[in-house]
VEXNU-790190 format. One record per residue (C-alpha): residue number from 1; x, y, z negated. Coordinates in steps of 0.2 Angstrom, whole numbers, always signed. Layout:
<pts>
     i      px      py      pz
   NUM       X       Y       Z
...
</pts>
This chain:
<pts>
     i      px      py      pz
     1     -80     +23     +36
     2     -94     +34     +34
     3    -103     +28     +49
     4    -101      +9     +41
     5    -107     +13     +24
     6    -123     +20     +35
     7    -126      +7     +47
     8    -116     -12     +42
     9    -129     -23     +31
    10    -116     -34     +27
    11    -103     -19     +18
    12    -119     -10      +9
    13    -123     -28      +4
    14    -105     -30      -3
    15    -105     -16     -10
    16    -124     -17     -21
    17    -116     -35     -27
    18     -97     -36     -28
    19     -88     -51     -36
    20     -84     -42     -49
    21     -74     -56     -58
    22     -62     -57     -46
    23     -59     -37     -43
    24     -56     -36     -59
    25     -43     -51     -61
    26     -34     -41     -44
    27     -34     -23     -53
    28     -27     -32     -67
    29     -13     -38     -56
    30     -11     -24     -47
    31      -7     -14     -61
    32      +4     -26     -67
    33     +12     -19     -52
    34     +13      -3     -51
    35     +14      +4     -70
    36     +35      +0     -68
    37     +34     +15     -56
    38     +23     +27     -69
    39     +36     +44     -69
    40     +36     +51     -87
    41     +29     +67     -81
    42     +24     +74     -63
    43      +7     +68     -52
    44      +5     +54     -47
    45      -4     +49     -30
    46     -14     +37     -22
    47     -19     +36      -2
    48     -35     +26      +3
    49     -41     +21     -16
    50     -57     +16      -8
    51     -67     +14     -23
    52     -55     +22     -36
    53     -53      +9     -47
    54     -35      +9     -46
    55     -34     +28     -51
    56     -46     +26     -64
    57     -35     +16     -73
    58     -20     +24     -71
    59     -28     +41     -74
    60     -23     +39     -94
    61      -6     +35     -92
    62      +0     +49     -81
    63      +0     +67     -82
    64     -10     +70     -66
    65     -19     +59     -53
    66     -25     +62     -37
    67     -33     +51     -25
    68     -32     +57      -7
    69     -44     +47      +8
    70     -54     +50     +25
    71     -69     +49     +15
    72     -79     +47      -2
    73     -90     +36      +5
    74     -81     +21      -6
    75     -77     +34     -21
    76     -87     +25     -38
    77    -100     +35     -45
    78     -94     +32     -62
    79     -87     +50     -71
    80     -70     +52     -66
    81     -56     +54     -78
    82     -53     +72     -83
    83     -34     +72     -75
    84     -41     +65     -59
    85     -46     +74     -41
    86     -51     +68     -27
    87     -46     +75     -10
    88     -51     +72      +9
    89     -37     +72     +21
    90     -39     +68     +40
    91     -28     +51     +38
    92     -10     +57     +43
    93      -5     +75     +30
    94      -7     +75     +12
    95     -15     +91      +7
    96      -6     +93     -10
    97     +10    +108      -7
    98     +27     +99      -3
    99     +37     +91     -17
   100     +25     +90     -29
   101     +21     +71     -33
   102     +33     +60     -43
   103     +26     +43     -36
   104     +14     +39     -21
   105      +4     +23     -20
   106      -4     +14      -5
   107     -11      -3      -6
   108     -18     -11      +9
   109     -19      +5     +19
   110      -2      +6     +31
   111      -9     -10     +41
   112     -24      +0     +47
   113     -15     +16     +54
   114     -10     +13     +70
   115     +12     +11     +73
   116     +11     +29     +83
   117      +2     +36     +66
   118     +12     +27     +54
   119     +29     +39     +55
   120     +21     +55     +56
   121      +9     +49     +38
   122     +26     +43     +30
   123     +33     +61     +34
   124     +20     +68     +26
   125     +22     +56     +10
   126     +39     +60     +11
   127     +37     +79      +9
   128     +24     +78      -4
   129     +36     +68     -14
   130     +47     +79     -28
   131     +66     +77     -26
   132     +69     +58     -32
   133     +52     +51     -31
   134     +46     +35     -25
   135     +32     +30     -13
   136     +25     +11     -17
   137     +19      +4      +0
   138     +10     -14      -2
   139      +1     -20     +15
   140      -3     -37     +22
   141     +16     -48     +30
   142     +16     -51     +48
   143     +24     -68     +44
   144     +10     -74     +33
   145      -6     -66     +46
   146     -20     -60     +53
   147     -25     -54     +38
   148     -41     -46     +46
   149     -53     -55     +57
   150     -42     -60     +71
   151     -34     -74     +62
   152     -50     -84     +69
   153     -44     -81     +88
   154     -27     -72     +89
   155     -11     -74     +83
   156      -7     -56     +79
   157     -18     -44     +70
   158     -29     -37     +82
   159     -47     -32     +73
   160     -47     -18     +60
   161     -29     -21     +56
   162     -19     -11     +68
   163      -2     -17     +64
   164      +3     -30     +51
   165     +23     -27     +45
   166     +37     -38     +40
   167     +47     -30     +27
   168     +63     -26     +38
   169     +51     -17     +50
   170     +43      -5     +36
   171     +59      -2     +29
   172     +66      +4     +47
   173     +52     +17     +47
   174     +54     +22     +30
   175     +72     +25     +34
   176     +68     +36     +49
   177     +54     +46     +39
   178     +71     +51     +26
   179     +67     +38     +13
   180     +84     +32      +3
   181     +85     +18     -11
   182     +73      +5      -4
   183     +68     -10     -13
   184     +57     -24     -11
   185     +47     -35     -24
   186     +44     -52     -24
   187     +31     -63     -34
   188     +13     -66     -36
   189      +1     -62     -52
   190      +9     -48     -60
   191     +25     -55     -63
   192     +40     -49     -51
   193     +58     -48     -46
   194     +65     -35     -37
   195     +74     -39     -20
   196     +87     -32      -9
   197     +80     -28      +5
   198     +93     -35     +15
   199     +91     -52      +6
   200     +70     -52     +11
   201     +78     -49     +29
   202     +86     -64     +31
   203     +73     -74     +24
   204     +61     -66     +38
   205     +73     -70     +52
   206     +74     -91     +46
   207     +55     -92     +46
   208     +49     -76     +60
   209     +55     -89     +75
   210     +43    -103     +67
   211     +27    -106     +79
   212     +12     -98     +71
   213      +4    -115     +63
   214     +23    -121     +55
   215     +26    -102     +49
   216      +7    -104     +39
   217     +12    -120     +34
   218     +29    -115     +26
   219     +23     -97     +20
   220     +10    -108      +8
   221     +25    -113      -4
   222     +28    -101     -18
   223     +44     -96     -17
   224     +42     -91      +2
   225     +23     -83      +0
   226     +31     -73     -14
   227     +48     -64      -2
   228     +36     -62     +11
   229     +22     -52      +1
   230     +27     -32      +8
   231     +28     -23      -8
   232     +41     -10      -2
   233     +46      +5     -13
   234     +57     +19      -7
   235     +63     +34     -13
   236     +66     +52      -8
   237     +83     +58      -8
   238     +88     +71     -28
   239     +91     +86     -23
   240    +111     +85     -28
   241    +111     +71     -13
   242     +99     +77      +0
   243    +106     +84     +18
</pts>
């Protein structure tokens, strides 16, 4: 990320003029989102914040908020919150002491790791979190992509996007990383429902077997775009319950 803040025209472009009508319309959103997940007290996290927006504006509300990515590069030069840190990390530990966040918040970052990383990052998530508290993952569906480049020309994510997810695979690895109490979210605009994930399985498995162009086609309408959206949030075992 550093090297293509220094040497891509097209991203220092972006980022001189960004359309910020519509960033603010999906911020507005995305806290829509997440504030159901605020704790009462305890630190809140963030992985890959990328410009920091998000944190920002959550800074107020919490006791504590900390942003944690592989660079600064994208970090917004406006003076952070005083509740707010920003820390580097090498992309799979967290470098906060184990237990101490109540909620963990990625959006649009698990689709990059690659599927080898992806357990080993949720172990660290998952140790970072205090007894009963949740991580909120929100990435890109398979069912509904390529969300990166290579819906031009594949039909799988194969540009920067390293793995897309449905929400019955996330939730596998959330399981095996110790994550109990999983929940998925369903909806558009900052209005949702929360789902089973048992319930957002079955729908996957009527429209996964679709070819590509009928699986676009049918994942246009609402109702389907909305259970397919991965908006996944787990939660670490309370101590009374924990092996």
């Amino acid at each position: 990320y550093d090297r293509l803040n220094r040497e891509s025209p097209l991203y220092a472009e972006r980022r001189a003029a960004p359309d910020t009508r519509g960033k603010a319309r999906g911020l507005a959103r995305l806290i829509a989102f997440v504030e159901r997940f605020l704790p009462r007290e305890g630190a809140v996290l963030e992985i890959g914040p990328g410009d920091a927006a998000l944190s920002y504006a959550l800074a107020p509300r919490v006791t504590e908020m900390v942003a944690v990515d592989v660079s600064r590069e994208a970090l917004t030069d406006a003076p952070p919150p005083s509740n707010f840190r920003f820390l580097l990390t090498d992309g799979f530990g967290l470098p906060v002491p184990d237990g101490s966040v109540a909620l963990i918040i990625s959006n649009q970052l698990m689709e990059h790791l690659h599927p080898d990383d992806a357990f080993e990052q949720l172990q660290s998530v998952h140790r970072a979190l205090a007894p009963g508290g949740a991580y909120v993952c929100i990435t890109p569906s398979r069912l509904t992509g390529p969300h990166d480049v290579s819906k031009h020309f594949d039909p799988v994510a194969t540009g920067l996007h390293l793995k897309e997810y449905t929400v019955g695979e996330l939730a596998d690895v959330f399981a095996r990383a110790g994550f109990v109490a999983m929940s998925a979210y369903a909806g558009t605009k900052g209005r949702f429902v929360r789902l089973p994930v048992w319930l957002v399985r079955a729908i996957e498995a009527v429209v996964e077997p679709l070819p590509p162009k009928l699986r676009r086609a049918v994942a246009k309408f609402w109702p389907v775009r909305a259970a397919l959206g991965v908006r996944l949030c787990g939660h670490k075992a309370r101590e009374a319950h924990a092996k």
